[in-house]
C-alpha positions in Angstrom: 126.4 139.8 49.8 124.4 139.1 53.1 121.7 140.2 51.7 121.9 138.6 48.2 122.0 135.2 49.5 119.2 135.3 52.1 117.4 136.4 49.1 118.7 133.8 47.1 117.6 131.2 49.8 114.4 133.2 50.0 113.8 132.3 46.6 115.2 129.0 45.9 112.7 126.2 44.8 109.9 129.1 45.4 107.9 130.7 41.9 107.2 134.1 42.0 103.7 134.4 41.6 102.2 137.7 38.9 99.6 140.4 40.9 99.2 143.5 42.3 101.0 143.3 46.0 100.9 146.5 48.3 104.7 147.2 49.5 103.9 150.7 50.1 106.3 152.0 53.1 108.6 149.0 53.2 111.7 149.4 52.9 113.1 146.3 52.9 114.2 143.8 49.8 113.5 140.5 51.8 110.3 141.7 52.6 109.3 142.9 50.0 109.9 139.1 48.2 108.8 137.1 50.9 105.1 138.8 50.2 105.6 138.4 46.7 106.4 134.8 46.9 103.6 134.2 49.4 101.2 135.4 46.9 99.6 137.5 49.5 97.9 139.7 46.6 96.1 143.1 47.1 92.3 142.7 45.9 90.8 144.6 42.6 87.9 145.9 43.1 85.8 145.6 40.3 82.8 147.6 39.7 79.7 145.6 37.8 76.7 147.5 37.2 73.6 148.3 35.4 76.1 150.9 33.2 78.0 147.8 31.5 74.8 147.7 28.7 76.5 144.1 26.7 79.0 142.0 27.3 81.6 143.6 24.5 81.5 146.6 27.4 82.5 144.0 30.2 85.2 142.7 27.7 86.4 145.8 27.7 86.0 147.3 31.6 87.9 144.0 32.8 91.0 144.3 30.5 91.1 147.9 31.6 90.9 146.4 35.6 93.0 142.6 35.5 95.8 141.0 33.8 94.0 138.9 31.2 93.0 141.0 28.2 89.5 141.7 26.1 90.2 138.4 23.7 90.5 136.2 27.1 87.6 137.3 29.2 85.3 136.8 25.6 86.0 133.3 26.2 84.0 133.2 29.7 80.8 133.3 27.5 81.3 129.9 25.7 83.0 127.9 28.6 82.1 124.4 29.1 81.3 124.9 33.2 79.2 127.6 31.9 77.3 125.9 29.8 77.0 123.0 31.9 75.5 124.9 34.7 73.0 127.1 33.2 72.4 124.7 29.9 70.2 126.5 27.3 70.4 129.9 29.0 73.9 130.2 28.8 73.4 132.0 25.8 72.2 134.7 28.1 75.2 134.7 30.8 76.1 138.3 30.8 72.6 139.2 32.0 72.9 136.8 34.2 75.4 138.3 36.3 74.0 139.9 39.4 75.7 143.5 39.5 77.7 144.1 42.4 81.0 145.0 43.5 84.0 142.2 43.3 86.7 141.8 45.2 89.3 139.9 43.1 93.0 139.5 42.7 94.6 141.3 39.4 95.5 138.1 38.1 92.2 136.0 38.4 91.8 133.7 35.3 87.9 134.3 32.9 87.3 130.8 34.7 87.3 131.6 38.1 85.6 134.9 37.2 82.6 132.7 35.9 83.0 130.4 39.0 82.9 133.7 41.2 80.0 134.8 39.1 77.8 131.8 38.7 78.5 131.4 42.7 76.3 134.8 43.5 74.0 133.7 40.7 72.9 130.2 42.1 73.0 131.7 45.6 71.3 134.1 44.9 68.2 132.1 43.3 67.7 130.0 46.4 64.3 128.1 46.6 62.0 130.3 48.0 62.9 132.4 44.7 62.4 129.5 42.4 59.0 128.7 43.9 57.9 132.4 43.2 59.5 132.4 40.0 57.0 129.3 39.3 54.0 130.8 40.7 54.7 133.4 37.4 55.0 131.0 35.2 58.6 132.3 34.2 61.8 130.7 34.2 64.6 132.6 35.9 66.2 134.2 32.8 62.7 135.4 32.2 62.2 136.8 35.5 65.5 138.5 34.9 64.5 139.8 31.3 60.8 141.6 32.9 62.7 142.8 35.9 65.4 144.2 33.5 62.8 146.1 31.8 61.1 147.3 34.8 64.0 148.6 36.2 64.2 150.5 33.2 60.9 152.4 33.5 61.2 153.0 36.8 63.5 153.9 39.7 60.9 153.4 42.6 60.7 149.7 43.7 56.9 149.9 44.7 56.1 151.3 41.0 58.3 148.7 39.3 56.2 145.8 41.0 52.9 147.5 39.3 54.5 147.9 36.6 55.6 144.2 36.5 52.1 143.0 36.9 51.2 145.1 33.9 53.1 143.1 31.6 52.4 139.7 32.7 48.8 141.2 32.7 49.5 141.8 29.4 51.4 138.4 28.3 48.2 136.5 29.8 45.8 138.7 27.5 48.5 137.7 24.5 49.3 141.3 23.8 52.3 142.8 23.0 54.2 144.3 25.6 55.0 147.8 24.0 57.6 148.1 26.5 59.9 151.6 25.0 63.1 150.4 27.4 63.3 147.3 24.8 63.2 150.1 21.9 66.0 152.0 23.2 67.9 148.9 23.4 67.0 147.6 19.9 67.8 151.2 18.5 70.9 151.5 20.7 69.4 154.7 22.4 71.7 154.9 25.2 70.6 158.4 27.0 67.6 159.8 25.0 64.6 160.5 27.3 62.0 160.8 24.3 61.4 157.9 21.7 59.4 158.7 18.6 57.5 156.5 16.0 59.8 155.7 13.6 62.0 154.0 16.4 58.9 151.5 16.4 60.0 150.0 12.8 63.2 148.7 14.2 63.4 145.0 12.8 64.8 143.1 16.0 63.6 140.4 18.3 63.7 143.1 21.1 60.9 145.1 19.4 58.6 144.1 21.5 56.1 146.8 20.0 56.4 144.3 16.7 56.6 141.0 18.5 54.3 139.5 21.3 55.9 138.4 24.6 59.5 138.7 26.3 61.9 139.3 24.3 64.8 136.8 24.0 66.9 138.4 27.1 67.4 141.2 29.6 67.9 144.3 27.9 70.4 145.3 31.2 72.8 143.5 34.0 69.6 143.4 36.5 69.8 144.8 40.0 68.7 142.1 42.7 66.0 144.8 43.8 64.6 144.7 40.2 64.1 140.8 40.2 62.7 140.8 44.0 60.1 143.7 42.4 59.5 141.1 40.0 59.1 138.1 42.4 56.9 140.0 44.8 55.1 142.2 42.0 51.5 143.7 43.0 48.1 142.0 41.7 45.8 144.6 39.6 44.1 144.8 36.3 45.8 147.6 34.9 46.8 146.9 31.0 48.7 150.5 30.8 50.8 152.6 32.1 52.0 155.9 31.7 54.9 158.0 33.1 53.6 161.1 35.2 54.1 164.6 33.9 55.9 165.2 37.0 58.4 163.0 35.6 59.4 161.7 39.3 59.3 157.9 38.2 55.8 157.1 39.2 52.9 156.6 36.9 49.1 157.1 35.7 47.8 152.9 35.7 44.8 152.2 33.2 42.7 149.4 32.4 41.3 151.1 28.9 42.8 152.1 26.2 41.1 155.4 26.1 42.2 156.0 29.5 45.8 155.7 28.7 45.8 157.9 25.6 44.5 160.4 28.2 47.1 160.4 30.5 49.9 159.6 27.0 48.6 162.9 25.8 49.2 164.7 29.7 52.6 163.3 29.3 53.7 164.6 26.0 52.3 168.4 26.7 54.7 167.6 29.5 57.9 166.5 27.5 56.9 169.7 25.1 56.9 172.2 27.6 60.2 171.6 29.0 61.3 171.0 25.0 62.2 167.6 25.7 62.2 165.8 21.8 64.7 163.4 22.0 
């Protein structure tokens, strides 16, 4: 009876807040309320990365994780303080996100996930970035876009800022970008290692082999590495570039076409021999 009213006066006038609270090894009742009534939750620790492809697979990963469900955490894309924030390129607020690893309680609402988000995003892009950002002539969702795509070609930070200066080499000269990571996206080609031709004929914005320019967002959440590549990419002339047969994530540069159908041909002998065709 002890017990049940110090409990009761534990409790009185108080509201138990929802989460996930760590009473592992205690043993005792009054305890074990007086942390859940302080609200002293136990973090989640959520995992956002360049493997979360569109924001229907976030959705999903953070109704699997918190308390609010798929239906709620759609409605982060079309909030008001998003859209206040980032204006026009809130259309593109999932790429947006700078992939990490959050710390958050279980029960943390879609808003204060987008404050949480749009916090690393805005600190993230500080001056000194915007001014580089300038110096390309890009916006910042289009510095995201490029170093989304170069972050698909490559896995080797110096090769990623050639390979940035190729395509802005190649946006100056007002040719397309040919760029295949935007046709596996297009095509939904999650895990091939080998596009062909008729993957070219895809009708979609993101076909960048059909349309001239960036396409209309990132085709990936975009590592902070990958924008930085971007931001601090190499000056050269090069107007091609080829993966190596080595396959080791570097690459054969060209300024001539010729040149490049060279080292495209080295390539493909490669992918052949070790009966890579898809």
């Amino acid at each position: 009876m002890y017990l049940k009213n110090n409990i009761r006066l534990v409790l009185k006038n108080k509201k138990l807040i929802p989460g996930k609270y760590n009473i592992r090894g205690i043993k005792k009742l009054k305890t074990i309320v007086s942390i859940i009534v302080s609200g002293n939750q136990e973090l989640i620790t959520v995992y956002i990365n360049s493997q979360i492809h569109r924001p229907e697979d976030l959705c999903k990963y953070l109704d699997a994780k918190l308390f609010f469900n798929e239906t709620d955490f759609r409605k982060m894309f079309s909030s008001t303080v998003l859209k206040s924030t980032l204006g026009r390129d809130s259309a593109n607020y999932f790429f947006c996100i700078i992939p990490k690893t959050y710390n958050v309680p279980w029960t943390i609402t879609p808003e204060n996930l987008t404050d949480s988000i749009l916090y690393h995003y805005k600190k993230f892009w500080n001056l000194n970035r915007l001014k580089l950002a300038q110096k390309l002539n890009l916006s910042c969702p289009e510095v995201i876009t490029l170093a989304s795509i170069v972050q698909s070609e490559s896995p080797v930070y110096t090769e990623r800022q050639k390979i940035a200066r190729v395509y802005l080499n190649r946006i100056q000269a007002q040719m397309p970008l040919q760029a295949d990571p935007t046709l596996v996206f297009a095509n939904r080609l999650r895990g091939v290692k080998r596009l062909l031709n008729s993957d070219k004929t895809i009708e979609s914005p993101y076909n960048t082999y059909k349309y001239k320019g960036l396409p209309p967002g990132p085709i990936a959440l975009t590592y902070t590495t990958s924008i930085e590549s971007v931001l601090h990419c190499d000056t050269h002339a090069f107007l091609y570039f080829c993966a190596r047969a080595e396959r080791d994530g570097f690459s054969n540069f060209s300024k001539t076409y010729a040149e490049h159908l060279r080292n495209a041909k080295t390539y493909q002998a490669s992918l052949n021999r070790n009966k890579i065709f898809r």
